[in-house]
N, C-alpha and C positions, 0 to 999 in steps of 0.2 A: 222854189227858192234854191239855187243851186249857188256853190263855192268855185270858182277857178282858182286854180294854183298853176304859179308858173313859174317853172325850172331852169335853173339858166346853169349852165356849165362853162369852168375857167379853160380853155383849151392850150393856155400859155402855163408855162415850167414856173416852179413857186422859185423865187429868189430870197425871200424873207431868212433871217438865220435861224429861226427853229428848225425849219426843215431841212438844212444842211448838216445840220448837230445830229437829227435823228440817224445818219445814214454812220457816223460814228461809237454811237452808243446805242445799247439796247436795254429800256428802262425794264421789261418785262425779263430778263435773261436773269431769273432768281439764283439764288445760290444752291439750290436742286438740280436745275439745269447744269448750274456752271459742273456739281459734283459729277453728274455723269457724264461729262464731256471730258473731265480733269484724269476721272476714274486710271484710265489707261496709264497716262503719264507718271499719277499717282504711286501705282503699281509698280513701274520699274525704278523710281525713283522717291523713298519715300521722304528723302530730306529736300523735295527740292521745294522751293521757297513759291509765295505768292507773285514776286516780280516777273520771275521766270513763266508761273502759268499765264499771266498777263499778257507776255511775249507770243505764247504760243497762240492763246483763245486768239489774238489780234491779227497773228499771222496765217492761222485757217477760218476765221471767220470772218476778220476785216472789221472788227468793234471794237471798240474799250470799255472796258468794265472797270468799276473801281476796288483798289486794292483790298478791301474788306468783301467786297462779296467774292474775291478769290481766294483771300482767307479761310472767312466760311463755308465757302463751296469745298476746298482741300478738306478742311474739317471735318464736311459728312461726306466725303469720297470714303476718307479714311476709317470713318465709322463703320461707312458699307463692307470696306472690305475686311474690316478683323473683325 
């Protein structure tokens, strides 16, 4: 008595909007992450605000993150470094 399985693969581009969303945002991009990636900026800068790292993560990674996990991410940047 044997089972067959059979695999089919989509070989066409997903159009749906979840998958368009994901190339925007990165749900996994903790605010640990975000602190050592902030770290640096952090560092020469320690007034600078949540918007502004938002600016920056976006413009060398090409995501969005939401304003509270750049919050918290600056948060324990800042823990790490004093």
């Amino acid at each position: 008595n044997s089972t067959n399985v059979q695999v089919k693969v989509n070989p066409f581009k997903h159009t749906c909007q979840e998958s368009t969303l994901r190339k925007d945002t990165i749900i996994r991009a903790k605010s640990r992450w975000v602190a050592e990636e902030v770290k640096k900026w952090v560092k020469e800068n320690q007034q600078v605000g949540p918007k502004e790292l938002q600016k920056n993560i976006k413009d060398k990674f090409k995501i969005d993150l939401p304003y509270m996990r750049l919050f918290n991410g600056k948060q324990h940047a800042l823990d790490s470094i004093y």
